[in-house]
C-alpha positions, 0 to 999 in steps of 0.5 A: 716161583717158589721163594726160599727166605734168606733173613728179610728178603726172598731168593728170586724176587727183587731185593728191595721189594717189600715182602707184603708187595711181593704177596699182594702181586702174587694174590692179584695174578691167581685172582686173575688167572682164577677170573679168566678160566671162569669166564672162559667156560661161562662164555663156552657153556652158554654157546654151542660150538660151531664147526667149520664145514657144517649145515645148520638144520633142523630135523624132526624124527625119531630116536632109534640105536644106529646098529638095530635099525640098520640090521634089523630096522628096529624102533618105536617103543616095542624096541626101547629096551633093547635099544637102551642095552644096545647104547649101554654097551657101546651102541650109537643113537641115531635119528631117522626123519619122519618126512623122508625116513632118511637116517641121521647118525648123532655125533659129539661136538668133538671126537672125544664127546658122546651124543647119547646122555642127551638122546638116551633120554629121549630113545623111540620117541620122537624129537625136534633135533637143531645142529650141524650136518656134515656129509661125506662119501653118502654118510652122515652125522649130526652134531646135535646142539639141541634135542627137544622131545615133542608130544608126550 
């Protein structure tokens, strides 16, 4: 609350607190709301988010842009710059698994996050990826919580 000074007291705290106490209380409670918001996102950074409704898993495939192998069945490293324009512009990553070729589209945490900075990285190759899969009416997405490239 902002304080107008009126003589020795100011205009909307208690008349007989001294102006040193009313600094003080002002310094401790931004000192505290500074603490909390720190270890709020500590805490958020150092555990990935769980999502009601979802299966853990771990799949372990290769990296292609969504729409390109959907329409033209296009990966391996032949395909790499193409699928990096392609999520330049607006594509989606995708992982399609080795053992049964079945296909994973990446999702965010939340609807608003991009899963291809990390997926980006790791285009035509092949990764080992553990998150969350969510199914509904024969699709499906992974929400990815971590992505390790594996071999060269």
């Amino acid at each position: 609350m902002a304080a107008r000074a009126t003589g020795r007291y100011a205009v909307g705290v208690r008349k007989d607190a001294p102006t040193s106490c009313r600094g003080a209380r002002q310094v401790r409670g931004i000192a505290l709301g500074v603490a909390l918001v720190v270890a709020g996102v500590a805490l958020a950074q150092d555990s990935p988010r769980r999502i009601p409704g979802g299966v853990s898993v771990e799949i372990r495939g290769e990296v292609v842009e969504l729409g390109c192998y959907l329409r033209d069945g296009a990966r391996g490293e032949g395909h790499r710059a193409c699928a990096m324009a392609c999520l330049k512009n607006g594509g989606q990553p995708a992982i399609v698994q080795d053992e049964t070729g079945a296909l994973f589209s990446l999702a965010g945490a939340t609807p608003a996050s991009d899963p291809s900075p990390a997926a980006r990285q790791h285009i035509a190759a092949h990764v080992l990826v553990r998150g969350q899969l969510f199914e509904r009416n024969g699709g499906r997405a992974l929400v990815v919580e971590e992505l390790t490239r594996l071999g060269p």
